[in-house]
C-alpha positions, -999 to +999 in steps of 0.1 A: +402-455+843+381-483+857+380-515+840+346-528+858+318-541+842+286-510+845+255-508+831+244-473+813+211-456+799+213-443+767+185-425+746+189-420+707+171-417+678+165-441+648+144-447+619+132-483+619+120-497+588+094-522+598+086-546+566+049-528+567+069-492+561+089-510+538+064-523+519+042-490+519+069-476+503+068-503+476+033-494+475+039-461+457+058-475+427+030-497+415+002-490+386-029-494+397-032-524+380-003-538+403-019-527+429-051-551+418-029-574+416-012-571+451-048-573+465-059-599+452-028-619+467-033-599+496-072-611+498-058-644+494-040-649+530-056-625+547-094-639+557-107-606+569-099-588+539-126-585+513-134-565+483-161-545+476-176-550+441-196-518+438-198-484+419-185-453+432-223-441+439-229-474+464-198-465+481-197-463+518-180-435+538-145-442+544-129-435+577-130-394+582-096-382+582-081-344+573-090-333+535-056-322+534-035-346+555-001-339+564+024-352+543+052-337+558+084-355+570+120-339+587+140-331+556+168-341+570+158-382+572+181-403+550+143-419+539+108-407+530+087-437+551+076-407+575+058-394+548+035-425+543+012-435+568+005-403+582-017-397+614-005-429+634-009-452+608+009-478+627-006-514+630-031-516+655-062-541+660-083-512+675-083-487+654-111-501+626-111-489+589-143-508+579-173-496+577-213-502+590-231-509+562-261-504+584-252-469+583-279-444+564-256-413+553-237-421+524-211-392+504-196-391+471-161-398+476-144-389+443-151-365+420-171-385+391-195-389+421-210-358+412-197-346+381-211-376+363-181-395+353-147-384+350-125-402+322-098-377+303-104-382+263-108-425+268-146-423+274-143-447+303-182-442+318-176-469+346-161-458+376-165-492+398-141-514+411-121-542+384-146-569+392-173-549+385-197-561+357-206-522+353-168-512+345-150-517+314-133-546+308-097-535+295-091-573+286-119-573+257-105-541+245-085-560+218-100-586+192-089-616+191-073-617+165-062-646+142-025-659+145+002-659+115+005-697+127-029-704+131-037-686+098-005-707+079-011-741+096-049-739+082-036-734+047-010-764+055-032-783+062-053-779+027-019-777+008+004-812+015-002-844+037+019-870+056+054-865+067+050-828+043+027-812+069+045-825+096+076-805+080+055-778+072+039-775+104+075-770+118+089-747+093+056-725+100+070-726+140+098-710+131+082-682+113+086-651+131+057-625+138+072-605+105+062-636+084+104-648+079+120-678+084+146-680+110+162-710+113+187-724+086+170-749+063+200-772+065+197-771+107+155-782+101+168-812+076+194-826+105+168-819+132+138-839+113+159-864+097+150-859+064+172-849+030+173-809+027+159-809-008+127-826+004+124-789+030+133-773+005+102-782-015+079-779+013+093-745+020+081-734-015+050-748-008+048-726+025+060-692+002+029-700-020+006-692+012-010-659+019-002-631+027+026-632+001+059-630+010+059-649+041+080-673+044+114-658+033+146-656+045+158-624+038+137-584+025+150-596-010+136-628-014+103-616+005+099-586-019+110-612-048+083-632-036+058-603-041+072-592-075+068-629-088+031-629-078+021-595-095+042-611-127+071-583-124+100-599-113+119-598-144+158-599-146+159-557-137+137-566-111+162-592-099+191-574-101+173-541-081+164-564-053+200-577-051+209-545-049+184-531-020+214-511-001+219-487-032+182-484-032+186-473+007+219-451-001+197-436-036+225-445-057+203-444-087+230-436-111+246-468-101+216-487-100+207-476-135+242-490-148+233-522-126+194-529-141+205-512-172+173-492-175+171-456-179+154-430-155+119-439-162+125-475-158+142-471-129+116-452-113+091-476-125+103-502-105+113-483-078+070-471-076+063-511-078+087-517-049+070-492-026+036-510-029+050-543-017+052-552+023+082-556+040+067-578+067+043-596+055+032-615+087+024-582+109-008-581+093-017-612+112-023-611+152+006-620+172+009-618+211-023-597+228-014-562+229-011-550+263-033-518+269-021-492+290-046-482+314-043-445+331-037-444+363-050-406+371-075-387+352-076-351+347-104-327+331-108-291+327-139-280+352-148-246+349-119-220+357-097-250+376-093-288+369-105-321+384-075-348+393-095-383+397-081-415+405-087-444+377-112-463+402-121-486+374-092-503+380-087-507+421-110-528+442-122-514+472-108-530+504-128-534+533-120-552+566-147-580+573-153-574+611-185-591+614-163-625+606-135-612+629-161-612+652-177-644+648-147-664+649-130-643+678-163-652+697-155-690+697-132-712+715-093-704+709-058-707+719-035-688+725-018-693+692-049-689+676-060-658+692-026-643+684-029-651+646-061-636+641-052-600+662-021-598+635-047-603+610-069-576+622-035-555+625-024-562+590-062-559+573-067-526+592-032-513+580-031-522+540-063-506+543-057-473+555-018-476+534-038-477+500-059-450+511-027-428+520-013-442+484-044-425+468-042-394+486-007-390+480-007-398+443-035-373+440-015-341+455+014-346+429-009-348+401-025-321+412+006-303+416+016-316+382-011-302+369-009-265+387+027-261+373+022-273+338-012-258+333+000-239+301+008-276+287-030-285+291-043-257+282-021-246+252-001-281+241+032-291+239+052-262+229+039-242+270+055-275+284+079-259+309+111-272+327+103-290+361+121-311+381+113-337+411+124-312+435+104-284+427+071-306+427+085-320+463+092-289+478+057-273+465+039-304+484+062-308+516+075-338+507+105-362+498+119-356+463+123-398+465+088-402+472+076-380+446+098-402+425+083-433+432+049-417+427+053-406+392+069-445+383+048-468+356+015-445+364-001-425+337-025-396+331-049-391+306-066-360+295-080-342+266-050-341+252-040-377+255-026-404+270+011-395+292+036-408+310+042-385+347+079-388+335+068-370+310+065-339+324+096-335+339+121-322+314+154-303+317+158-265+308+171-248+276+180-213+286+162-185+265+183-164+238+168-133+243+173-139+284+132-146+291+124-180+307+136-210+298+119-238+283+116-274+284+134-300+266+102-312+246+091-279+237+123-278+218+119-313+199+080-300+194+097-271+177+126-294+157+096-319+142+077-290+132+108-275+112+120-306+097+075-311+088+079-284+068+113-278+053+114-274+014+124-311-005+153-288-022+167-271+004+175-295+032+177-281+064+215-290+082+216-293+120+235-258+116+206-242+100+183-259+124+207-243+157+200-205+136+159-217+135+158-223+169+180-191+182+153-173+161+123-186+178+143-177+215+160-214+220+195-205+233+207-245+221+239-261+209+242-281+177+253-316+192+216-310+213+197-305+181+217-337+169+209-359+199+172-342+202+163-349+166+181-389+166+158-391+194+124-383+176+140-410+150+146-382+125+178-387+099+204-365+092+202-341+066+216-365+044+197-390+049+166-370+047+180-356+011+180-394-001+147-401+008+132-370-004+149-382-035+136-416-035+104-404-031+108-378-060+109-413-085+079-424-070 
């Protein structure tokens, strides 16, 4: 065998993941209002980038490309980045995505182009880009509400004066959003330097404010706090709200030996206790509630359905070639001349990736929609079992991309407001050896038997097993357990106990 240095020629095969593939792929996870956001940053550092501002109807043709692209990528590839920028969407200069605006045929590009709007059950009527003045602004869709600390720290300041507001003023900080103090009086006294008799008396000051109740330190003194302005809290009174874990148990034979009351009495007080609130302070705004926005909309159209993307929410991107040409005209190095070609490269490619994001998004929902049509049509007991596979092999595609589709995006439709998780669920066999079913037709079926069980006759997570095997659900015990602590319903004990409870009421 020679030990000589020799040059060989070798060909092979690799997938290279270029940080444009890379961050296509990242592409597909985010919400459209990610996506707004990415642009915007995007816009930012990119000069040729621009967005359009405009309604659907003013839209300009985008760059003609198959109605049904190919999605397809070799099965066999440890990744799915084939699958994204299909049709040699590599990064090149000359290949332009923008448009001329000169141009004088103009098409409806999306389907509330001609069906006059397209927005599931929200009654969104805008279908422009985010910065449109036309489109609904999700921002205003909450009120601005008053704060618990604004609303207390107006009342402080009406109630005490000097060094008292400034204690009250702190106290108030460390009110939580439920309207109870969290912080140790004793740890507010060391930390303001004053004697913990003097916070003491500002904190009753503070638990005279509205809404009542707000300021305690624990449910009993709250509800104590309620009971002593509705002139009930009497010793029983007292010794019932000392007592609030028999209440939650209905001990009431117990409790009646404790407020030494008889049934009546007892469930007297018990009727009082139910009208007080148990967090007082969520009445008041707290932190702006974060709407979620649907990413895909879907209506019923005749015999079939229409899939639309939420365009409310995602600018349009153009590439601004009339500048790219105005400054390539001029006087430029080498450097310079290199910059802006990688500019054209990268405009030209996020352009035609968030196009192939669209598309893509659009022929799993539609997908989505073929295989659970009984769910839109008929609700949530016709959901059926589906997996990521079967949605990915329907389309041609990687299971992982369809994956990363169906992450933080939602759909709405007549029906409401869902998750795409949500329509994947695991399979509970049949009993009587027909289809199977889905996991949330079965907790459909499990709410509605617990809704309408008898207050005297309980129904056990045995009985619920014989229900179910009834109706066709071939389904273990230990599943109608974890299904039902998973729509937050109790046990059959517990449920016994509060039937009870309610029974004094």
């Amino acid at each position: 065998m020679s030990l000589a240095p020799r040059l060989d020629l070798r060909q092979s095969q690799s997938l290279v993941m270029t940080p444009q593939l890379q961050q296509a792929i990242k592409l597909l996870a985010l919400s459209n209002l990610e996506i707004e956001t990415f642009i915007a940053e995007e816009i930012e550092k990119n000069p040729l980038l621009d967005a359009q501002s405009g309604t659907a109807e003013d839209a300009p043709e985008p760059p003609s490309e198959p109605a049904e692209p190919d999605f397809a990528a070799p099965r066999d590839g440890p990744a799915d980045a084939g699958e994204l920028i299909a049709g040699g969407a590599e990064a090149s200069g000359e290949a332009s995505l923008d448009v001329d605006f000169a141009a004088e045929s103009f098409h409806h590009d999306s389907a509330s182009d001609s069906i006059g709007g397209l927005d599931g059950s929200l009654g969104l009527s805008g279908t422009g880009s985010g910065g449109s003045e036309d489109g609904p602004d999700f921002d205003n869709f909450g009120s601005a509400a008053l704060s618990l600390a604004d609303h207390l720290l107006a009342q402080a300041g009406a109630s005490v004066a000097g060094p008292d507001l400034f204690i009250a003023a702190h106290l108030i900080d460390q009110i939580d959003e439920c309207g109870y103090l969290t912080a140790p009086l004793l740890d507010i006294a060391n930390r303001l330097g004053v004697p913990l008799a003097r916070v003491e008396a500002v904190l009753g000051v503070v638990q005279t404010f509205d809404p009542t109740g707000v300021g305690a330190r624990s449910l009993s003194e709250c509800l104590a706090l309620q009971a002593k302005e509705a002139d009930r809290y009497d010793p029983c009174m007292a010794r019932l709200l000392d007592n609030l874990d028999l209440v939650a148990r209905g001990d009431m034979a117990r409790l009646k030996r404790l407020c030494d009351v008889d049934d009546e009495d007892l469930a007297d007080m018990i009727r009082e206790l139910r009208n007080y609130d148990p967090k007082p302070g969520c009445r008041y705004g707290g932190e702006p509630t974060m709407t979620v926005v649907p990413d895909i909309f879907v209506a019923r159209r005749g015999n079939g359905w229409a899939v639309e993307i939420n365009a409310a929410t995602l600018p349009r991107l153009l590439v601004n070639r009339a500048y790219y040409a105005e400054v390539s005209s001029g006087p430029q190095d080498k450097t310079s001349k290199a910059w802006l070609s990688d500019m054209l490269a990268s405009a030209n490619w996020l352009v035609k990736a968030l196009d192939q994001r669209q598309r893509t998004i659009i022929k799993v929902a539609s997908e989505i929609v073929k295989q659970q049509e009984a769910f839109f049509l008929k609700g949530v007991a016709h959901l059926k079992p589906m997996t990521l596979r079967q949605i990915a092999d329907a389309i041609e595609m990687h299971e992982s991309t369809v994956s990363r589709v169906t992450s933080n995006k939602y759909l709405s439709c007549a029906r409401g407001l869902y998750e795409l998780k949500y329509f994947f669920t695991s399979a509970i066999q049949s009993s009587d050896g027909g289809d199977a079913v889905s996991a949330e037709a079965v907790k459909s079926a499990i709410r509605a038997l617990i809704a309408a069980e008898d207050p005297k006759k309980i129904l056990s997570d045995d009985t619920l097993v014989e229900l179910l095997n009834a109706k066709g659900f071939d389904i273990a015990r230990r599943t109608v357990a974890k299904y039902r602590e998973a729509l937050g319903i109790g046990s059959s004990v517990q449920r016994r106990r509060q039937k009870a409870l309610e029974g004094t009421g």
